[in-house]
C-alpha positions as CSV (number, residue, x, y, z in Angstrom):
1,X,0.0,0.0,0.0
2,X,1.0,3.4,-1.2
3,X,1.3,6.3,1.4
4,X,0.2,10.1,0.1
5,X,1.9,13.1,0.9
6,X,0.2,16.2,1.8
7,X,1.1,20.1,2.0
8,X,-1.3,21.7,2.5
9,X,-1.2,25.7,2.0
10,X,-3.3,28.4,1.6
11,X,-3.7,28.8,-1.8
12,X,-2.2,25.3,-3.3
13,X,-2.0,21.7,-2.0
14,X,0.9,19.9,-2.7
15,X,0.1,16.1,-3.3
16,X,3.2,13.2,-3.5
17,X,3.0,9.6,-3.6
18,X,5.1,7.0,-3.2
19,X,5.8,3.6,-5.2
20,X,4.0,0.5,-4.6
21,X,6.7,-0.9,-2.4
22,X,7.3,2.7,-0.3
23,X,10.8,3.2,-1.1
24,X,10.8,6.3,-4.0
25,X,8.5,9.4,-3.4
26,X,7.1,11.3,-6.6
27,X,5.7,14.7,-7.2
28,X,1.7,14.3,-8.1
29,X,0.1,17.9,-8.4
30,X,-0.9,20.9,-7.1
31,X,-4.6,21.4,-6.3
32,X,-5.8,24.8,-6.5
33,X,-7.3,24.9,-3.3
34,X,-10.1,28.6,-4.6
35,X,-10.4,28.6,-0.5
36,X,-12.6,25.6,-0.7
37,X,-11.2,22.4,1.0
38,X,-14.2,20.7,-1.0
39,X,-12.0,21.1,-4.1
40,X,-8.9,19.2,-2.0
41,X,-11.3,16.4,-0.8
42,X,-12.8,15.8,-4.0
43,X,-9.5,15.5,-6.4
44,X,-8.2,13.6,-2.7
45,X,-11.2,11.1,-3.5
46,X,-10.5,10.9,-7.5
47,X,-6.4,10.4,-6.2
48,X,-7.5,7.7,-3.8
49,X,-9.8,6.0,-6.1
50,X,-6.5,5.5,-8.4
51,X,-4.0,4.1,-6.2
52,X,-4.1,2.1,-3.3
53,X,-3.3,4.1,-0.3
54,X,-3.1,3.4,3.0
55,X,-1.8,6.8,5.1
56,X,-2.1,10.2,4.7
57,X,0.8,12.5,5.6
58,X,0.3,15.7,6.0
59,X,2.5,18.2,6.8
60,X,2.8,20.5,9.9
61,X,3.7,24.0,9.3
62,X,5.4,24.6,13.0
63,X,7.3,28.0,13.2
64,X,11.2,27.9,13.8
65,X,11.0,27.4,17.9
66,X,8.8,24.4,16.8
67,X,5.6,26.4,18.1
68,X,1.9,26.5,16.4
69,X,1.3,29.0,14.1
70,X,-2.0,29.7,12.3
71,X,-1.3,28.1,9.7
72,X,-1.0,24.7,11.8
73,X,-4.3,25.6,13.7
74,X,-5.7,25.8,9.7
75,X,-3.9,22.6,8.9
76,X,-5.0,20.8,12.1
77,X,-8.9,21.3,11.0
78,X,-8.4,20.2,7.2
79,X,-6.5,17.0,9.1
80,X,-10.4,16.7,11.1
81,X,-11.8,17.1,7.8
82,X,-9.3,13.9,6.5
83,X,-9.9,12.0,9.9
84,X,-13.7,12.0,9.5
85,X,-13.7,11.2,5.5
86,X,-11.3,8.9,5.7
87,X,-11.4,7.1,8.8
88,X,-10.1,3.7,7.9
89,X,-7.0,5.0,6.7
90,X,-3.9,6.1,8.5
91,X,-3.1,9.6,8.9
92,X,-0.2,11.2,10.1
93,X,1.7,14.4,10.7
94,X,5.3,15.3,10.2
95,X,7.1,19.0,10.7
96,X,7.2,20.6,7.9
97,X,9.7,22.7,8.7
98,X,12.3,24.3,5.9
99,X,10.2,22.2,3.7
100,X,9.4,25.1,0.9
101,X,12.6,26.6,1.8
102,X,14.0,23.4,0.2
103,X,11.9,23.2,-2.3
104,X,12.9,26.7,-3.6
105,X,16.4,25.3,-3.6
106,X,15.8,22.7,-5.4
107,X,14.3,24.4,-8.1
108,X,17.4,27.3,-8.2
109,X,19.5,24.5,-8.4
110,X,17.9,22.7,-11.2
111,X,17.5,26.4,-12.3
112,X,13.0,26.3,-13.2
113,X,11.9,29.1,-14.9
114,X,10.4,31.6,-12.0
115,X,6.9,31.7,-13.5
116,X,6.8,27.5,-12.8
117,X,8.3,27.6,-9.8
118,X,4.7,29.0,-7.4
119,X,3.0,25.8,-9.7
120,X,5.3,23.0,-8.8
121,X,6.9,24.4,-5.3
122,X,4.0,22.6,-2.9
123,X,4.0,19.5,-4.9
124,X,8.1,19.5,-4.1
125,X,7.5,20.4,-0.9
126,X,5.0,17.3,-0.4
127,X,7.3,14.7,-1.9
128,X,9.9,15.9,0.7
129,X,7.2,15.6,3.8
130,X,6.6,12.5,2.3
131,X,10.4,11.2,2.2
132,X,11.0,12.5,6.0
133,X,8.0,10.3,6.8
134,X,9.2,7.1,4.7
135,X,13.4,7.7,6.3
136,X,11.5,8.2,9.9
137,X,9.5,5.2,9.4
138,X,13.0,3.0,8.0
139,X,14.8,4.4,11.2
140,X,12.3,3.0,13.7
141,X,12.5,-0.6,11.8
């Protein structure tokens, strides 16, 4: 079973997935969120009905003193919103800290085009949630 990866934002959703055997990560989209988390839940559902997934990771936007911020409180009620939709699966969190920080140097490394960079920047950002989830989850075995 696959595990999904999650970064949810204000604007965009970053989604990432990983093989069938939970060892590489891959960038899947970015979900124009129009502030509707209907829009979110109903591509999630369309995602879910593609792959077989068993957990959810969803990243925690914590600030640098690893303290809630707004955006976490945000993030926390789209996780209630995951939790009671999907209740037989698994869903985690993971600090997200850094994560679009990395992301952004990523993309100056591989040098994208600034005008790509605000469509693809969640969906890296969700593949590396998703990879800190899948190294934290190798470390405890």
């Amino acid at each position: 079973m696959r595990k999904l990866g999650i970064d949810y934002g204000d604007a965009r959703v970053g989604i990432a997935i990983t093989d069938s055997l939970n060892i590489t990560v891959q960038g899947l989209e970015t979900i124009q969120r129009k502030d509707s988390d209907k829009i979110v839940l109903k591509r999630l559902d369309e995602i879910l009905a593609q792959y077989e997934v068993d957990t959810l990771v969803v990243g925690m936007p914590f600030n640098l003193k690893g303290e809630k911020t707004v955006r976490a409180e945000k993030t926390e009620q789209f996780i209630h919103k995951l939790k009671c939709k999907y209740n037989k699966m698994n869903i985690e969190t993971i600090d997200e800290r850094l994560t679009t920080v990395a992301a952004h140097k990523t993309m100056n490394f591989l040098d994208i085009n600034k005008n790509k960079k605000r469509g693809i920047v969640d969906t890296i950002s969700a593949v590396y949630i998703l990879e800190m989830y899948i190294n934290k989850i190798n470390n405890k075995n």
